[in-house]
PASEMAR-933710 format. One record per residue: residue number from 0; x, y, z of N, C-alpha, C in turn; residue in three letters. Coordinates in nm, 3 decimals. Atoms other than C-alpha are relative to their C-alpha. Layout:
<atoms>
atom pos: NUM	n.u: X	n.v: Y	n.w: Z	ca.u: X	ca.v: Y	ca.w: Z	c.u: X	c.v: Y	c.w: Z	code: ALA
...
</atoms>
This chain:
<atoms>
atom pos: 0	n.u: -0.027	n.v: 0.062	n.w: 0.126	ca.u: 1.573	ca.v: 1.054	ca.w: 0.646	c.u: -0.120	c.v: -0.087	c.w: -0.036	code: UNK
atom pos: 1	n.u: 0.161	n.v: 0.100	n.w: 0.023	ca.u: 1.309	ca.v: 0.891	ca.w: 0.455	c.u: 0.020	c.v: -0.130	c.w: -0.105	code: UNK
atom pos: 2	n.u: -0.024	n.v: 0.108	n.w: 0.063	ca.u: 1.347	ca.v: 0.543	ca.w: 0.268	c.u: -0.147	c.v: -0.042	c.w: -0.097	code: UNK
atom pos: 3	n.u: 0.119	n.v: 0.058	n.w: 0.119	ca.u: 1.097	ca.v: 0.384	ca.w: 0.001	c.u: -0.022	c.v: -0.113	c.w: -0.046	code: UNK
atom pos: 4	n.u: -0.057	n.v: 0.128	n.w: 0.102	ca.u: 1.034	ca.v: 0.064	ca.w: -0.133	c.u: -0.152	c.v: 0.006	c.w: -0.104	code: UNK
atom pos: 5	n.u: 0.108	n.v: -0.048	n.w: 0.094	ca.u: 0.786	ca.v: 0.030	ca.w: -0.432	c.u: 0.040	c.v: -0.168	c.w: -0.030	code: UNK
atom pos: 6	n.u: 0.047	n.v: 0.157	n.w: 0.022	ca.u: 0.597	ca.v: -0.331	ca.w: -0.564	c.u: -0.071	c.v: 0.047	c.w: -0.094	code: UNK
atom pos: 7	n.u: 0.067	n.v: 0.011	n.w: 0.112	ca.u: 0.399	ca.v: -0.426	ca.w: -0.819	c.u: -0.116	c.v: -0.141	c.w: 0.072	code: UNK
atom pos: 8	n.u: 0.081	n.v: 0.098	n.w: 0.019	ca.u: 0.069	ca.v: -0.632	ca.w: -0.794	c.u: -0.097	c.v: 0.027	c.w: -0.121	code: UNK
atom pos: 9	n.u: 0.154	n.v: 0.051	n.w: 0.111	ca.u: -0.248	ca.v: -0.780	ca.w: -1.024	c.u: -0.079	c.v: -0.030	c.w: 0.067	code: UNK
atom pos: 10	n.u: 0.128	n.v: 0.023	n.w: -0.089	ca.u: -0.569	ca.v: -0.729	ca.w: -0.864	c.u: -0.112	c.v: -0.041	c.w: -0.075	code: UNK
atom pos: 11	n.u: 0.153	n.v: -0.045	n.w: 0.063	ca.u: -0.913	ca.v: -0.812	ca.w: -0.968	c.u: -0.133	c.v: 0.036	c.w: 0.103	code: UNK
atom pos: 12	n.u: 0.064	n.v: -0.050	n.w: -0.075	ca.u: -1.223	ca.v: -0.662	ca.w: -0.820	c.u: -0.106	c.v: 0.044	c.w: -0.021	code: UNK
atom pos: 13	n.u: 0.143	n.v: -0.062	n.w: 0.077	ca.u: -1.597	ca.v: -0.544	ca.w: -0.862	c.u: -0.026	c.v: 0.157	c.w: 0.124	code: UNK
atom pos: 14	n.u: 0.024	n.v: -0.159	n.w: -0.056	ca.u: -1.697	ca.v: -0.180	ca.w: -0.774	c.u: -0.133	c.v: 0.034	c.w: -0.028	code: UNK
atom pos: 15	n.u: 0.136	n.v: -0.058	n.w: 0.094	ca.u: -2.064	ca.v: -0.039	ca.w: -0.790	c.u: -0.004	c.v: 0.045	c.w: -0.097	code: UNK
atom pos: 16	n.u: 0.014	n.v: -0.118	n.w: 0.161	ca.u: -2.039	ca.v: 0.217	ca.w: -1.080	c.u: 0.102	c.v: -0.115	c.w: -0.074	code: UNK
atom pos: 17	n.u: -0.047	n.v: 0.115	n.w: 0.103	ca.u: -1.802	ca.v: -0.138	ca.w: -1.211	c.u: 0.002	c.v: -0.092	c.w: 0.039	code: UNK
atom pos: 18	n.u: 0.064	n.v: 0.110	n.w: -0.105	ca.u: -2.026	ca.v: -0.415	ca.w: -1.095	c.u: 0.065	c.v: -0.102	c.w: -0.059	code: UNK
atom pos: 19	n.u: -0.083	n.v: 0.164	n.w: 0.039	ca.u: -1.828	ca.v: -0.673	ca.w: -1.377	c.u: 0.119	c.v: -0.023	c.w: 0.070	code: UNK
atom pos: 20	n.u: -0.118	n.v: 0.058	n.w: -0.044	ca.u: -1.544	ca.v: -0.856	ca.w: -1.249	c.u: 0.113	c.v: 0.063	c.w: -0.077	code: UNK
atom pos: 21	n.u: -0.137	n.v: -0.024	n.w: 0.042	ca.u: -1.193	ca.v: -0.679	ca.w: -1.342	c.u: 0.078	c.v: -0.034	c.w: 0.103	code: UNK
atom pos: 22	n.u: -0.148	n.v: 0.007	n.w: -0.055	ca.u: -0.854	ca.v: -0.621	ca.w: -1.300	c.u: 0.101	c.v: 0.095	c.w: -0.057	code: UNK
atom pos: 23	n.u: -0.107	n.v: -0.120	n.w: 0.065	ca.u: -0.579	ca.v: -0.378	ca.w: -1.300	c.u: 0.111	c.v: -0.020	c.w: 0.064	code: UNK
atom pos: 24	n.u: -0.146	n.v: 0.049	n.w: -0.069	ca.u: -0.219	ca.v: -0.400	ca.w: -1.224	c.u: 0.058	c.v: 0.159	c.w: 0.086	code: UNK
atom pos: 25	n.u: -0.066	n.v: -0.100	n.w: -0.083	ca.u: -0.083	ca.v: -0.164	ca.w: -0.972	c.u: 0.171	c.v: 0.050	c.w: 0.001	code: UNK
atom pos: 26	n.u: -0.119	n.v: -0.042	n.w: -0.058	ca.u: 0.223	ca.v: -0.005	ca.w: -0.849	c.u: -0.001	c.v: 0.078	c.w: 0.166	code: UNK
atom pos: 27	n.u: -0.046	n.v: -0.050	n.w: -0.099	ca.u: 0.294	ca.v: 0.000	ca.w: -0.453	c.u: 0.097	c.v: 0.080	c.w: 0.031	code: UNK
atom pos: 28	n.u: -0.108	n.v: -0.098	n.w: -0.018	ca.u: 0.503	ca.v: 0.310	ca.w: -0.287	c.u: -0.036	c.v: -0.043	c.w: 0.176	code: UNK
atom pos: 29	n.u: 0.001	n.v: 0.012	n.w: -0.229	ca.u: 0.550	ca.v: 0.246	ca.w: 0.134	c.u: 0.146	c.v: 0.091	c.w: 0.031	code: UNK
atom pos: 30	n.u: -0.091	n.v: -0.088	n.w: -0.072	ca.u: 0.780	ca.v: 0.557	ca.w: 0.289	c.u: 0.002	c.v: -0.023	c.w: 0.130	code: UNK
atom pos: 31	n.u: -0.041	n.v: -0.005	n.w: -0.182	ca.u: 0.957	ca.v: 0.510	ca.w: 0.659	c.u: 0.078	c.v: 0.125	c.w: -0.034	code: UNK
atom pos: 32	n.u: -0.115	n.v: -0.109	n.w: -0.049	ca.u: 1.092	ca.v: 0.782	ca.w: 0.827	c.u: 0.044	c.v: -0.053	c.w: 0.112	code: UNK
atom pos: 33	n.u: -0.049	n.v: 0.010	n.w: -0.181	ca.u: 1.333	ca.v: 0.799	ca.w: 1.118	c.u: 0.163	c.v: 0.028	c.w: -0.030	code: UNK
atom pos: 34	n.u: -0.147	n.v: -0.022	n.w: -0.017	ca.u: 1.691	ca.v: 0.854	ca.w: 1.209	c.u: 0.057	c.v: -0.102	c.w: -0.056	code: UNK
atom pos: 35	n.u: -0.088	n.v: 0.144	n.w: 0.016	ca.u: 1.938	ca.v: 0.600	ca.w: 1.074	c.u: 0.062	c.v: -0.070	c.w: 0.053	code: UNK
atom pos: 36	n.u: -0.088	n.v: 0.065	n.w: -0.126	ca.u: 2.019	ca.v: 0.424	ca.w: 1.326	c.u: 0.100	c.v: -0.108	c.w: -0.095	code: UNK
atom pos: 37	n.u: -0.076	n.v: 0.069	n.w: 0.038	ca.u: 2.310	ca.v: 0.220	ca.w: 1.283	c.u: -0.019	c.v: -0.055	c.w: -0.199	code: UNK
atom pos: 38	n.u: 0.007	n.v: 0.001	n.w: 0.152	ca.u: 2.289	ca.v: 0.330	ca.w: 0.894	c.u: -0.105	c.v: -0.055	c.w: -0.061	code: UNK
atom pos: 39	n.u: 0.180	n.v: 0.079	n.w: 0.089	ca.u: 1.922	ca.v: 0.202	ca.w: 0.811	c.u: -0.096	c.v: 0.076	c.w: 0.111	code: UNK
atom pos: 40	n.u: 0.135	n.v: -0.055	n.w: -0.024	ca.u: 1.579	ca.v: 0.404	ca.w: 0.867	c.u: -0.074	c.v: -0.118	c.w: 0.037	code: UNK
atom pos: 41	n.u: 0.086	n.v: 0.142	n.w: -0.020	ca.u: 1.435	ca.v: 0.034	ca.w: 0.859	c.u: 0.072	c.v: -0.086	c.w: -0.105	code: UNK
atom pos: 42	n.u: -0.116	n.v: 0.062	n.w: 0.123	ca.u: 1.709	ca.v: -0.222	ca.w: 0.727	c.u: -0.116	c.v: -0.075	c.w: -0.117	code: UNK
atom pos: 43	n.u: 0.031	n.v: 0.064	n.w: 0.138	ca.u: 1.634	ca.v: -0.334	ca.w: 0.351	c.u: -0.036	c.v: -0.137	c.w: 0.039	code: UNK
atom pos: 44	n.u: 0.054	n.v: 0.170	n.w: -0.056	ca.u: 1.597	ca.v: -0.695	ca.w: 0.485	c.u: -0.127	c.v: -0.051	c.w: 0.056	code: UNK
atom pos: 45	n.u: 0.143	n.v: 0.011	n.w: -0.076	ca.u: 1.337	ca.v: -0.604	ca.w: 0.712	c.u: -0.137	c.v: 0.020	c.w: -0.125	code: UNK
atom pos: 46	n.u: 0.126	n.v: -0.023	n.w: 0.095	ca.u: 1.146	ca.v: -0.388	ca.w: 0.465	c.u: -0.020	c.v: -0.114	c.w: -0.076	code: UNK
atom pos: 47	n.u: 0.065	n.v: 0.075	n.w: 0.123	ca.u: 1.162	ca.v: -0.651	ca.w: 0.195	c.u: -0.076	c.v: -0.099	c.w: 0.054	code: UNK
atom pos: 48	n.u: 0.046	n.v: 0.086	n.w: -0.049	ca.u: 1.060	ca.v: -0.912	ca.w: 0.393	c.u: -0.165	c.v: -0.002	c.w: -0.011	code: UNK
atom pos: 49	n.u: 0.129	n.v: -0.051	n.w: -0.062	ca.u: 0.732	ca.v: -0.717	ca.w: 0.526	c.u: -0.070	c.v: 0.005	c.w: -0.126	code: UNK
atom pos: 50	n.u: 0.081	n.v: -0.004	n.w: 0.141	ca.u: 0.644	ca.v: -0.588	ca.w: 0.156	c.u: -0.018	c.v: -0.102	c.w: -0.050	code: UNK
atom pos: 51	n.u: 0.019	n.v: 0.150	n.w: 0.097	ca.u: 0.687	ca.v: -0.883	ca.w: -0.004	c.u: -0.168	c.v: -0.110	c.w: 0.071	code: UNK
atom pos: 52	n.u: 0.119	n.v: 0.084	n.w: -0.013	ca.u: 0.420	ca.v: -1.051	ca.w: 0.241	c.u: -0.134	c.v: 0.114	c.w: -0.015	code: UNK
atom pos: 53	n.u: 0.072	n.v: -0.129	n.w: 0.033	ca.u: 0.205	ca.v: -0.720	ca.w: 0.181	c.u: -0.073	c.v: -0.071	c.w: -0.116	code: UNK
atom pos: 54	n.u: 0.029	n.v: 0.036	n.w: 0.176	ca.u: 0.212	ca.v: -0.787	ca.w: -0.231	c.u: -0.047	c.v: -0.169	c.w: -0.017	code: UNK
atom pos: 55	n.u: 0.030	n.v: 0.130	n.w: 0.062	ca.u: 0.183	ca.v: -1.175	ca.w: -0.215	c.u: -0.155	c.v: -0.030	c.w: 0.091	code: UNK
atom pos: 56	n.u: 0.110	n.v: -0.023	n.w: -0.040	ca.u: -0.156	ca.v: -1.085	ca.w: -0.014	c.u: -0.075	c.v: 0.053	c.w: -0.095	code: UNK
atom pos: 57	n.u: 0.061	n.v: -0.045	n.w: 0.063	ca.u: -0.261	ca.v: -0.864	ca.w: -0.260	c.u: -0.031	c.v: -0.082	c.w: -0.167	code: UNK
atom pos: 58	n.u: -0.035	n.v: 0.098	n.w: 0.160	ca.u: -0.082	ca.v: -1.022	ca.w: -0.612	c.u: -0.103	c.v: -0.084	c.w: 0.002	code: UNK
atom pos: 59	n.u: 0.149	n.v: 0.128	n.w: 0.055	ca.u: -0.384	ca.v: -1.224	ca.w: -0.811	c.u: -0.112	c.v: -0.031	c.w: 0.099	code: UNK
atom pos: 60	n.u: 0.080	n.v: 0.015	n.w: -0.069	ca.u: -0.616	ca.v: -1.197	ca.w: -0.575	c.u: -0.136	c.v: 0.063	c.w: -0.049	code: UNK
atom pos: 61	n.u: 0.150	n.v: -0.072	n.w: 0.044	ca.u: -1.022	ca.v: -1.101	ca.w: -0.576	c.u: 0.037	c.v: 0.090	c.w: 0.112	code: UNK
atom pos: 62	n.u: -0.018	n.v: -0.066	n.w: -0.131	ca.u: -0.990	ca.v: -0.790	ca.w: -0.326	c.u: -0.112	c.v: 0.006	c.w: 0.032	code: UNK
atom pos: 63	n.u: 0.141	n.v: -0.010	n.w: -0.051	ca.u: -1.375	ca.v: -0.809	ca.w: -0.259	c.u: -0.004	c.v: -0.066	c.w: 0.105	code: UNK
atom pos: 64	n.u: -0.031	n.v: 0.098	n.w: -0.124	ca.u: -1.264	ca.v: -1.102	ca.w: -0.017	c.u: 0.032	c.v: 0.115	c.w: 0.101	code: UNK
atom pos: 65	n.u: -0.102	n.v: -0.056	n.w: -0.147	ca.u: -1.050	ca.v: -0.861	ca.w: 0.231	c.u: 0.001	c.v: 0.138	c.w: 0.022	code: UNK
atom pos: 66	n.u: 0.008	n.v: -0.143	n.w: 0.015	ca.u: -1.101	ca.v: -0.505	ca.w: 0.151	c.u: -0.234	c.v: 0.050	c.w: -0.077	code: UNK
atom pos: 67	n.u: 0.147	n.v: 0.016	n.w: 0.042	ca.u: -1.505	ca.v: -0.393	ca.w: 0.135	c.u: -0.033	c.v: 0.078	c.w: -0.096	code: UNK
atom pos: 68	n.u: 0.028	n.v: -0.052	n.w: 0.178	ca.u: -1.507	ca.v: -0.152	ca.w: -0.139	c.u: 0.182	c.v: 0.038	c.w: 0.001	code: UNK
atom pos: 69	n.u: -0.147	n.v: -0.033	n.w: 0.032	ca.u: -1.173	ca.v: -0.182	ca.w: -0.284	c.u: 0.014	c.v: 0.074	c.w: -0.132	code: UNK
atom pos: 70	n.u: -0.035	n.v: -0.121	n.w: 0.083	ca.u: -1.100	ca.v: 0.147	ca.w: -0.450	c.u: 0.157	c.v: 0.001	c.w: 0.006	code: UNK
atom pos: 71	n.u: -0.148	n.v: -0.026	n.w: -0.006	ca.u: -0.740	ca.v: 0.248	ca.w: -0.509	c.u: 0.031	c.v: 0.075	c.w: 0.157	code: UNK
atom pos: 72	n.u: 0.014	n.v: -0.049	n.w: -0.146	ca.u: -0.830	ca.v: 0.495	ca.w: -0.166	c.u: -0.012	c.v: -0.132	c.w: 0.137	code: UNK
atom pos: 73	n.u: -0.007	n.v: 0.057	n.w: -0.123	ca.u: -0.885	ca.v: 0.195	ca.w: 0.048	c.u: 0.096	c.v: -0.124	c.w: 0.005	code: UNK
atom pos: 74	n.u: -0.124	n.v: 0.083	n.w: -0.007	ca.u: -0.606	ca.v: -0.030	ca.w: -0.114	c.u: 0.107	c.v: 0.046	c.w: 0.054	code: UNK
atom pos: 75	n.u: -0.094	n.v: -0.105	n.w: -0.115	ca.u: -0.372	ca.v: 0.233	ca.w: 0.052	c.u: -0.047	c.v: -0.008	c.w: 0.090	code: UNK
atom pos: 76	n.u: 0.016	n.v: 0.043	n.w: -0.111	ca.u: -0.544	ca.v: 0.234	ca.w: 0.333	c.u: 0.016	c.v: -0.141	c.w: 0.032	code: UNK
atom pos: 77	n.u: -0.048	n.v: 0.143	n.w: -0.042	ca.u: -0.492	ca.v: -0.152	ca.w: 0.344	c.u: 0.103	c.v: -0.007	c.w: 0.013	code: UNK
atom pos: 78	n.u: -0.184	n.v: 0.055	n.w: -0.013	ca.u: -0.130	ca.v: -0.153	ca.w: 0.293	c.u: -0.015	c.v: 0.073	c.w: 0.132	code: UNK
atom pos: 79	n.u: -0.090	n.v: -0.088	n.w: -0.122	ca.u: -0.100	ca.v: 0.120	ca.w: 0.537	c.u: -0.075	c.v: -0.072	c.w: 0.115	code: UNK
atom pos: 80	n.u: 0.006	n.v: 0.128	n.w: -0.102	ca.u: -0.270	ca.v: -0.120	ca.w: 0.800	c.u: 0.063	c.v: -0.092	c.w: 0.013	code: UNK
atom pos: 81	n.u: -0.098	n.v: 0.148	n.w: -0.014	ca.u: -0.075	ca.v: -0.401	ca.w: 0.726	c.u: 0.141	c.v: 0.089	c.w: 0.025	code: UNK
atom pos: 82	n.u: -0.132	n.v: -0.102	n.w: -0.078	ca.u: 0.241	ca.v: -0.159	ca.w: 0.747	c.u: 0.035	c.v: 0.033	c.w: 0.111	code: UNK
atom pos: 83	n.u: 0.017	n.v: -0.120	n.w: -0.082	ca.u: 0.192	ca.v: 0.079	ca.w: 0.990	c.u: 0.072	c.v: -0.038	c.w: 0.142	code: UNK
atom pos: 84	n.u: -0.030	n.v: 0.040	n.w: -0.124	ca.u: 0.308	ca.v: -0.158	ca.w: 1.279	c.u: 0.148	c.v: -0.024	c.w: 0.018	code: UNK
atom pos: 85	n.u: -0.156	n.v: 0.033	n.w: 0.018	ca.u: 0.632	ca.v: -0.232	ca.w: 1.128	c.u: 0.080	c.v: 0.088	c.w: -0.011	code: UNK
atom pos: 86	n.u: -0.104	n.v: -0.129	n.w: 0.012	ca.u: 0.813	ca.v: 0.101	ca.w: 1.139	c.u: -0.127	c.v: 0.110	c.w: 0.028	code: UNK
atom pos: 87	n.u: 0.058	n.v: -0.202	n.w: -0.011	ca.u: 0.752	ca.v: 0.472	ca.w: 1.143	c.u: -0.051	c.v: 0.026	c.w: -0.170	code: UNK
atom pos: 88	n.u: 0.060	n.v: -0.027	n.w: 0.107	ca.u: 0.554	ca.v: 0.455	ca.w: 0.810	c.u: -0.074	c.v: 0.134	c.w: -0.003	code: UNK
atom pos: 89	n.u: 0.055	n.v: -0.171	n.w: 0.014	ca.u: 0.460	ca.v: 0.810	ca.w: 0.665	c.u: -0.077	c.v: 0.030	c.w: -0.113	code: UNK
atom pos: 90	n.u: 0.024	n.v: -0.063	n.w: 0.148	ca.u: 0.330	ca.v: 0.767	ca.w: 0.319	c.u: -0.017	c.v: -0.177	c.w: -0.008	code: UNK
atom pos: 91	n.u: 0.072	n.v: 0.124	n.w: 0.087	ca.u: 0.125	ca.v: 0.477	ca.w: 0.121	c.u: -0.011	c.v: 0.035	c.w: -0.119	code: UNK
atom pos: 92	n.u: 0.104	n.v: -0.041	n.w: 0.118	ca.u: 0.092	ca.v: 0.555	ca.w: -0.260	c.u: -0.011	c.v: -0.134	c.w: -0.095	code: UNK
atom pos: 93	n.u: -0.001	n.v: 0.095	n.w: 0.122	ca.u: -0.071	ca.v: 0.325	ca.w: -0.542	c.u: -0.048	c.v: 0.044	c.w: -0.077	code: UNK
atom pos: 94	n.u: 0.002	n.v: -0.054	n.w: 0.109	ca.u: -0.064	ca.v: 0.363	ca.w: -0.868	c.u: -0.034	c.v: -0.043	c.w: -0.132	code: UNK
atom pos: 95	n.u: 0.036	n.v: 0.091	n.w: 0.085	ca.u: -0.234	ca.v: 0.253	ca.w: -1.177	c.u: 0.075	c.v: 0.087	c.w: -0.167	code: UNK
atom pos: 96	n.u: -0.052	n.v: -0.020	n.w: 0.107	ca.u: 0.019	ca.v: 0.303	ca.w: -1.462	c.u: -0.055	c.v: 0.058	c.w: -0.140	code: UNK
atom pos: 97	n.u: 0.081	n.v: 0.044	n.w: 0.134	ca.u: -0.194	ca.v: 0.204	ca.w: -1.744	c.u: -0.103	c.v: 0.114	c.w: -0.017	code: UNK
atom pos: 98	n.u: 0.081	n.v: -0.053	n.w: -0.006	ca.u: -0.437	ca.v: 0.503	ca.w: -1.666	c.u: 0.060	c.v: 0.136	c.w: 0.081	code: UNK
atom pos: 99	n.u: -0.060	n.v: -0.117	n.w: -0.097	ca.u: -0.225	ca.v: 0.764	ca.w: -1.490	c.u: -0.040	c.v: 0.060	c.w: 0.107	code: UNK
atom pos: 100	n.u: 0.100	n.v: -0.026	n.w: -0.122	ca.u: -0.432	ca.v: 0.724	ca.w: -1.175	c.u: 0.127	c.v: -0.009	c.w: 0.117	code: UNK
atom pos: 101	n.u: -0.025	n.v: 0.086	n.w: -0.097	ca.u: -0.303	ca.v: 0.711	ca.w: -0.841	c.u: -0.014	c.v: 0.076	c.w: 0.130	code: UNK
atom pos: 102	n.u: 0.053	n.v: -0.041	n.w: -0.108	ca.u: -0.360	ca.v: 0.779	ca.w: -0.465	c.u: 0.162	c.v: 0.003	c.w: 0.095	code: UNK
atom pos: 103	n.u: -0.163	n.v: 0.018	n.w: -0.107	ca.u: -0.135	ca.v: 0.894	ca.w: -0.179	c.u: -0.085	c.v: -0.017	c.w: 0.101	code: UNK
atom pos: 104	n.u: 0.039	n.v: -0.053	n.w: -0.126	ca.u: -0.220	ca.v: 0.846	ca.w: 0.182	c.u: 0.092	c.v: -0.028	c.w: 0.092	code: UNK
atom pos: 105	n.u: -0.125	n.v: 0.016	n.w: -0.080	ca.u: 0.006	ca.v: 0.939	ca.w: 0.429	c.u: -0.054	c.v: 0.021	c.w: 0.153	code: UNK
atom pos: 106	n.u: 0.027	n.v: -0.044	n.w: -0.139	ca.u: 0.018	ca.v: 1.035	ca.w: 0.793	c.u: -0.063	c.v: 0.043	c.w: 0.108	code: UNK
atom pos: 107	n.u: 0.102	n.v: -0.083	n.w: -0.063	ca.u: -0.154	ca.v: 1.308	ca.w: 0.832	c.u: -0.188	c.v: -0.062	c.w: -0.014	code: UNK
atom pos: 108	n.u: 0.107	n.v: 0.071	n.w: -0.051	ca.u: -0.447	ca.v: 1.130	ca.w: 0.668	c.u: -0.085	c.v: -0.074	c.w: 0.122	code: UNK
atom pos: 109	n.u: 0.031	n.v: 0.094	n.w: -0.146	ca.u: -0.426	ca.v: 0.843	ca.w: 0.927	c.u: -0.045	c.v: 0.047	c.w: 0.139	code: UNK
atom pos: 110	n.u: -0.006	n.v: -0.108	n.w: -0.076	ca.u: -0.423	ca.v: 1.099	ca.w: 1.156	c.u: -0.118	c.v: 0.056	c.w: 0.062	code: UNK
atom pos: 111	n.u: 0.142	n.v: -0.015	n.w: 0.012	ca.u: -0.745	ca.v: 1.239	ca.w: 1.072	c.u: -0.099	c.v: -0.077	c.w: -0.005	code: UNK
atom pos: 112	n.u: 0.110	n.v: 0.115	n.w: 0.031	ca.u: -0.912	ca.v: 0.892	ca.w: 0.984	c.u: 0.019	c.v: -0.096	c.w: 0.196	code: UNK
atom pos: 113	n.u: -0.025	n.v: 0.097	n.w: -0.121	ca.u: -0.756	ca.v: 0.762	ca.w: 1.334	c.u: 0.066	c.v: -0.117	c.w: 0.021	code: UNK
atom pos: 114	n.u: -0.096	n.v: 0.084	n.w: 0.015	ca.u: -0.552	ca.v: 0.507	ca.w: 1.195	c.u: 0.174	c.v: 0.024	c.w: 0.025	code: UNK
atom pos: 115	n.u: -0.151	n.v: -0.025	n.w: -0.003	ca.u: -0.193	ca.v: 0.618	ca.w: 1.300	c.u: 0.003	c.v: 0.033	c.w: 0.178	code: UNK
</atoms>
């Protein structure tokens, strides 16, 4: 069984090819898998807990501080570091609404990159 929880942050950030200072508002996706034990994959309490300190890391922040080129590809890879320890996480996606962008990285990535 697979569970989901989805966030919202406001980042700002400089990128080579967009050396000025922005900002774009996201949409977090974090998937656990696992059996349900005693009716929860990873109880709702837990997850919110975890996301919530995830997003209030990210929310209004400069990501140039904590992430070294923060692309939408390595803001997924950030969550899914900060995740990854707290369950059987399978899936990272973020998503930029406003532009119909967005990135998945899941498992198998990690997998391949060595992170999982």
């Amino acid at each position: 069984m697979k569970v989901f929880k989805q966030f919202t942050f406001d980042v700002a950030h400089q990128l080579p090819d967009w050396p000025g200072l922005h900002g774009h508002s996201y949409t977090g996706e974090v998937w656990f898998e696992g059996p349900a034990t005693d009716g929860y994959v990873v109880p709702e309490s837990v997850l919110s807990v975890e996301v919530e300190a995830v997003r209030k890391r990210l929310d209004h922040s400069f990501l140039n501080e904590f992430i070294e080129l923060p692309t939408s590809e390595n803001i997924a890879r950030w969550i899914w570091g900060a995740l990854r320890p707290k369950g059987n996480l399978v899936k990272v996606r973020v998503f930029r609404g406003s532009i119909g962008f967005g990135v998945e990285y899941d498992l198998e990535d990690a997998q391949r990159e060595g992170l999982a």
